[in-house]
N, C-alpha and C positions, 0 to 999 in steps of 0.2 A: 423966382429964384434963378440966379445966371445957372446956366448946364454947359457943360462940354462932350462932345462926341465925338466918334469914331465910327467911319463908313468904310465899310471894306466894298467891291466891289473887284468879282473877277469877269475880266474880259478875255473875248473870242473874238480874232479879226478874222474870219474865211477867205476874203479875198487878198489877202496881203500876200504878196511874194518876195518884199528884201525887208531889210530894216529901216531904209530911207524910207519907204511908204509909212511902215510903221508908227517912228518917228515923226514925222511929218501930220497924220491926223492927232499923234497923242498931244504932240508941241501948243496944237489950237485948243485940243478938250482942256491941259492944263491952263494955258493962259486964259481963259474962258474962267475957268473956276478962278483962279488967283486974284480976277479983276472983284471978287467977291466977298475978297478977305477972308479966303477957305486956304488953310494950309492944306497941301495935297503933294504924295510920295506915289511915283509909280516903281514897283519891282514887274521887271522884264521878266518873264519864265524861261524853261531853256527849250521850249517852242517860239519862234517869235511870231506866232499869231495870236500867243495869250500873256494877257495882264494882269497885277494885282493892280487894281488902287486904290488907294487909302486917303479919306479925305478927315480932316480935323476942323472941328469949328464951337464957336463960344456964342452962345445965343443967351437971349433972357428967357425963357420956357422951353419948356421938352416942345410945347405945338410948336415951334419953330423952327425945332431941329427934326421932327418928322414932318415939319412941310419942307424942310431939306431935303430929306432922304429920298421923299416920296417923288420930289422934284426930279431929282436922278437919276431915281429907277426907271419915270419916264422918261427923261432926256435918251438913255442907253437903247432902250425896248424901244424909241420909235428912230434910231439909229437903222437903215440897212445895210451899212457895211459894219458894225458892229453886233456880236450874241452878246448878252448877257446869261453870265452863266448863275454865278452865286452873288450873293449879297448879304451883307448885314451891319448891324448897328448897337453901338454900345453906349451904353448914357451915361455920363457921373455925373 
């Protein structure tokens, strides 16, 4: 049965100091994701070393879209200039 989801993920950059740097690693993680056929919105916080992002995607089973997610969670976690802080995922 096709599923749609919703991944939230909140980011922590430690070492950023402007928003060009900021900008600059988000620009690659989005385009990275996009070449995927994953819609993805980042909300800037009013720190700029933390992110939301929200990623959206259409799969044919749920085990698709948590090999998605899971995909993610480690892409973030084996980031060293990137924390992850929160995460989660909504399925309809």
């Amino acid at each position: 049965m096709i599923r749609t989801c919703l991944i939230e993920f909140e980011l922590y950059f430690p070492y950023i100091v402007s928003i060009k740097e900021h900008r600059k690693i988000m620009q690659a993680i989005i385009s990275n994701i996009k070449k995927q056929n994953i819609s993805v919105l980042e909300i800037l916080n009013k720190n700029i070393r933390s992110s939301t992002l929200y990623l959206s995607a259409v799969k044919e089973n749920e085990v698709d879209i948590h090999r998605l997610y899971d995909y993610y969670i480690n892409f973030f976690l084996d980031r060293p200039d990137i924390r992850l802080i929160s995460y989660n995922i909504e399925i309809y």
